[in-house]
C-alpha positions as CSV (number, residue, x, y, z in Angstrom):
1,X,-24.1,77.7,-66.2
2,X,-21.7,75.5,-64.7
3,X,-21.0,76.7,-61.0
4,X,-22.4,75.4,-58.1
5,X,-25.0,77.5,-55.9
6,X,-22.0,78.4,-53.5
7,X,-20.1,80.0,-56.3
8,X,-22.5,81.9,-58.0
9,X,-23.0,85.8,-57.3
10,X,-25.9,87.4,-58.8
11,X,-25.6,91.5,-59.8
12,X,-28.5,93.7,-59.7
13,X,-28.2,97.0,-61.7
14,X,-30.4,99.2,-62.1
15,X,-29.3,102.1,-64.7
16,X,-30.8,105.4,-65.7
17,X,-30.4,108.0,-68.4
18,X,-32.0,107.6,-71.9
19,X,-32.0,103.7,-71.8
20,X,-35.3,102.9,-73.4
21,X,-35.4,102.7,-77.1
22,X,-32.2,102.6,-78.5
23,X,-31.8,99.3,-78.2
24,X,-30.4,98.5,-74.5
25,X,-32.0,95.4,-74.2
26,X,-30.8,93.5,-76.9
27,X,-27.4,95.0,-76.7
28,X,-27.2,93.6,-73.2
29,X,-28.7,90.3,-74.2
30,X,-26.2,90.0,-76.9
31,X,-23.3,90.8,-74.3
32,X,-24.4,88.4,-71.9
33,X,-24.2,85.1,-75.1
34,X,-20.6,85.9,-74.6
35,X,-20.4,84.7,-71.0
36,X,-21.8,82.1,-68.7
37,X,-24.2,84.3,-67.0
38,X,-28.3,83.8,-66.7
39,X,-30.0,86.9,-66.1
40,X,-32.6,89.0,-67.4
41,X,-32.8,92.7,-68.6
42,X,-36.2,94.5,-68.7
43,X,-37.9,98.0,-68.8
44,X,-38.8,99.7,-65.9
45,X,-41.8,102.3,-66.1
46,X,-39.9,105.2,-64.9
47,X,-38.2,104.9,-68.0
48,X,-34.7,103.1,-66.2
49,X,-33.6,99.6,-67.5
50,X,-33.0,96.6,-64.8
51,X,-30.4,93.7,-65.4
52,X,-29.9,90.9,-63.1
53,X,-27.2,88.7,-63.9
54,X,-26.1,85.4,-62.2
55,X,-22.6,83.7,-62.6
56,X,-19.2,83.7,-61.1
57,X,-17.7,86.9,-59.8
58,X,-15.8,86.7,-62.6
59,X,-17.2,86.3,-65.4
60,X,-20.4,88.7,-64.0
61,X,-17.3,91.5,-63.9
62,X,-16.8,90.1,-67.5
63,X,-20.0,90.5,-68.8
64,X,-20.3,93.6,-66.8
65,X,-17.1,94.9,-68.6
66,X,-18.6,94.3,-72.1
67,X,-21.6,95.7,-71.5
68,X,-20.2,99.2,-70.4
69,X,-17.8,99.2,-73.3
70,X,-21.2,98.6,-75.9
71,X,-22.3,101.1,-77.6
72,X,-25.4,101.5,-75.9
73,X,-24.3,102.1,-72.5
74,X,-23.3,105.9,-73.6
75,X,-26.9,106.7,-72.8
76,X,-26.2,105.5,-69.3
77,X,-26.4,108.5,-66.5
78,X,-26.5,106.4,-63.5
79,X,-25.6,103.1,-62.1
80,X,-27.2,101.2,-58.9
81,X,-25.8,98.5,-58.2
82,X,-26.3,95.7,-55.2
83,X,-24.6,91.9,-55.5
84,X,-25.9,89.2,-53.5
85,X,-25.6,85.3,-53.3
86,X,-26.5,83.7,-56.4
87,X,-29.8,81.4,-56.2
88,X,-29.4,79.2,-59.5
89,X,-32.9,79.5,-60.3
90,X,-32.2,81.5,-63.7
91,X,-30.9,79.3,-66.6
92,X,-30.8,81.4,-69.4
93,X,-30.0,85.9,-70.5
94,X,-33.4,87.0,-71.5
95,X,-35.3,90.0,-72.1
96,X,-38.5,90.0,-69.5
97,X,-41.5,91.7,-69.9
């Protein structure tokens, strides 16, 4: 990522709905290589899937975009979602454990 601290916005979403095992992580890990964001997605035990992605407004909407066009994101019931400054601590998309 290229933007300075300032610039960068980081997304939290949380989503719910049959998200775990049908391949919602590496779908949104394989959206995310088409933008310059740095994030992670993971499993949550309740069965929901967490992303947090860091970038500029724009290309976060980007990615964002993409990802609820995938094909995965049908399972998707729910959205949370809460955006806050960016920290520039994250420097790459990843699946966490």
């Amino acid at each position: 990522m290229s933007a300075v601290p300032s610039e960068l916005k980081r997304l939290h979403l949380l989503v719910e709905g049959h998200v775990q095992g049908v391949g919602f992580r590496f779908t949104t890990v394989q959206v995310a290589s088409q933008f310059s964001v740095a994030g992670f997605v993971r499993n949550l035990p309740n069965g929901d899937v967490e992303i947090v992605a860091e970038g500029t407004e724009t290309d976060i909407h980007d990615f964002w975009t993409a990802l609820r066009r995938s094909r995965v994101y049908r399972y998707v019931t729910r959205e949370h979602v809460s955006w806050s400054p960016g920290r520039g601590d994250i420097r790459e998309f990843s699946i966490s454990y």
